[in-house]
C-alpha positions in Angstrom: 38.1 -249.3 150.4 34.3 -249.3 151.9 33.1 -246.8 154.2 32.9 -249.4 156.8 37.1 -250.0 156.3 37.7 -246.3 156.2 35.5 -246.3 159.7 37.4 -249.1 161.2 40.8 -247.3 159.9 39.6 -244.2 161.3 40.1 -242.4 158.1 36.3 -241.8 158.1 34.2 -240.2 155.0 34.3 -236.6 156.8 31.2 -234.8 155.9 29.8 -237.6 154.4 29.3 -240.3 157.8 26.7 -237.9 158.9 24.5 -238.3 156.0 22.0 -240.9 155.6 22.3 -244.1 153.5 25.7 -245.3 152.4 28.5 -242.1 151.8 28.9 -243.5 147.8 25.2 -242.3 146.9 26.5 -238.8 148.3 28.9 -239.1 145.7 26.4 -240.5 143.0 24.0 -237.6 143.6 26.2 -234.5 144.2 27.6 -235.7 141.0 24.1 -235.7 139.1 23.4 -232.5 140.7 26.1 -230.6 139.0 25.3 -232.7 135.9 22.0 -231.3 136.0 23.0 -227.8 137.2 24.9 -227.4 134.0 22.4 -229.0 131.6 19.4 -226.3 133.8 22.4 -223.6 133.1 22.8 -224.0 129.3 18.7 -224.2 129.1 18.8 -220.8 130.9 21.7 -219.2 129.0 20.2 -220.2 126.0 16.8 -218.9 126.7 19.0 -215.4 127.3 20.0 -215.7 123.8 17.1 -216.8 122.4 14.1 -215.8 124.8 11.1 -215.4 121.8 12.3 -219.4 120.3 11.8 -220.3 124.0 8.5 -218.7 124.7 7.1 -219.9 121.7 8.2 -223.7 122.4 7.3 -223.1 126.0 3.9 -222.1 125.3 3.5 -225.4 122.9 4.1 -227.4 126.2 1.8 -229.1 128.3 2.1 -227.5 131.4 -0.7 -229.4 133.1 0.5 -232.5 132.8 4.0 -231.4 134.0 2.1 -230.0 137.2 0.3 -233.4 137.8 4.1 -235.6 137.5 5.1 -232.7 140.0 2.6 -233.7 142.4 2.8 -237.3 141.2 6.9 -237.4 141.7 6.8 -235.2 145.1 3.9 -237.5 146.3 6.3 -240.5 145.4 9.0 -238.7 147.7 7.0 -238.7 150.6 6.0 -242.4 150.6 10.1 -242.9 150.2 10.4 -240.5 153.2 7.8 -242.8 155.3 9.4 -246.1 154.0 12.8 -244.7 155.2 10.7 -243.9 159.1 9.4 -247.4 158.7 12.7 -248.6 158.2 13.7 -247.4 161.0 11.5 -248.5 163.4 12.1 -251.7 162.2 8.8 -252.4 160.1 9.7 -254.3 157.2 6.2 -254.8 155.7 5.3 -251.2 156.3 8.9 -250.0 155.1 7.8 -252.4 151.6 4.3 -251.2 151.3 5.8 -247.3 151.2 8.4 -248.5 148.9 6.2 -250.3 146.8 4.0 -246.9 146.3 6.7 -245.0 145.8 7.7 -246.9 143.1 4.2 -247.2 142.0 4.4 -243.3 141.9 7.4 -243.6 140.0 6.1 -245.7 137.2 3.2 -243.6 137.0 5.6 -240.5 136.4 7.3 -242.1 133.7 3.5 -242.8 132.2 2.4 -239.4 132.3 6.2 -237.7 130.7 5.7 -240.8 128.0 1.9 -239.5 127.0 3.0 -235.8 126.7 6.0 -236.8 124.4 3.5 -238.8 122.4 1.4 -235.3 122.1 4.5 -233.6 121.6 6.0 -235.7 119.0 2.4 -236.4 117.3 2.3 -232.6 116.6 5.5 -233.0 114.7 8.0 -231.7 117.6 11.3 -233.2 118.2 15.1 -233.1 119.4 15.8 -231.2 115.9 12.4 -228.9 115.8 14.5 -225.9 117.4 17.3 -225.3 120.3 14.3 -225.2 123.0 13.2 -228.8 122.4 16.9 -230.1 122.0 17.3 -228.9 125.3 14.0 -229.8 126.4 14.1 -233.6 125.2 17.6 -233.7 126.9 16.6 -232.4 129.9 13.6 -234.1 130.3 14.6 -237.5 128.8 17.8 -237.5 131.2 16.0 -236.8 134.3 13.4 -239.5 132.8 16.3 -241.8 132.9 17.0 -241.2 136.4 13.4 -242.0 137.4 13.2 -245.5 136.2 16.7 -245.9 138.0 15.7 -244.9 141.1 13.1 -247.0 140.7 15.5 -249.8 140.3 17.7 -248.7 143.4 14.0 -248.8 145.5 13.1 -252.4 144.3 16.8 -253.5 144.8 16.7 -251.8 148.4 13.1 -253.3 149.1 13.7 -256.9 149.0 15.6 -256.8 152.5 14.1 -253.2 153.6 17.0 -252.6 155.9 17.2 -249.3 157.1 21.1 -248.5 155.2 19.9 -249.2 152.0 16.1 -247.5 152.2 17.9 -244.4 153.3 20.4 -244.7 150.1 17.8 -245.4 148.0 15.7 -242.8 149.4 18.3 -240.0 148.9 18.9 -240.8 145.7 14.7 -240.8 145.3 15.0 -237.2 146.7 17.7 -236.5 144.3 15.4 -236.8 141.2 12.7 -235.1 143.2 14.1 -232.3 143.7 16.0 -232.0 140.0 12.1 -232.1 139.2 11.1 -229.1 141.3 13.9 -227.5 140.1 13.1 -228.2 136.3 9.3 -227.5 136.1 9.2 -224.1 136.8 12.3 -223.8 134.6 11.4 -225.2 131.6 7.3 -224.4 132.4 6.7 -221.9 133.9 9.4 -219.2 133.6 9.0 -217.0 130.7 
């Protein structure tokens, strides 16, 4: 049953109506967010167990580039945010153009995480090199993953630019934005 059926039927989608974009992506991303959660957990737990392992991969990292994809992804997120005010005011060139960068933003992302696994790997690292970089390649190639879909969702959603779909496609954008924020510091920063 749609949400529009479950509208008409009065059943409704509770909590989930009053969010932006169709109520399914709601389900999509709180589902990835626990996914993630628990994935960001075991990293942590494991970095209890093991905290010298992880400050000696940690320190191997290249934190610099992960800062510039930080800017480069939340950048991204605010030309999504715009495309989705665009959208709304009915400006389907402008709501396209925002898109378009923020997809643009994306791709460059996916550049910049692809050059510091080159570095990574070219200094001999890799999923079996020690418990850090399993979890590491995991977490990072599984959010990875997430970034080139969301840049499918915004090229699917920016061929009609209608304001239902920019705001799914949007949220789910924000979704892997904010599993960033949440990841740098975590697998960067905190020692």
């Amino acid at each position: 049953m749609s949400a529009a059926d479950c509208e008409q039927q009065g059943t409704g989608w509770g909590i989930l109506e009053d969010l932006p974009g169709d109520p399914m992506i709601w389900v999509l991303i709180f589902s990835e967010l626990v996914a993630f959660g628990l994935f960001l957990g075991t990293f942590v737990v494991a970095r209890a167990i093991h905290p010298a392992m992880f400050a000696a991969g940690q320190a191997t990292l290249n934190s610099t580039l992960a800062g510039l994809n930080t800017l480069v992804l939340v950048t991204s997120g605010w030309a999504a945010a715009r495309a989705t005010k665009a959208a709304r005011a009915r400006e389907p060139r402008t709501t396209r153009r925002w898109l378009l960068i923020a997809m643009a933003l994306g791709g460059f992302f996916i550049a910049i995480k692809l050059a510091e696994y080159a570095e990574e790997i070219g200094r001999g690292v890799g999923l079996e090199t020690s418990p850090f970089f399993t979890l590491y390649f995991l977490l990072t190639g599984f959010h990875l993953l997430h970034v080139g879909l969301g840049i499918v969702i915004l090229a699917v959603v920016c061929r009609r630019a209608e304001v239902s779909g920019v705001e799914t496609g949007a949220a789910f954008w924000h979704m892997v934005d904010l599993v960033w924020i949440a990841m740098f510091p975590i697998l960067y920063l905190v020692r």
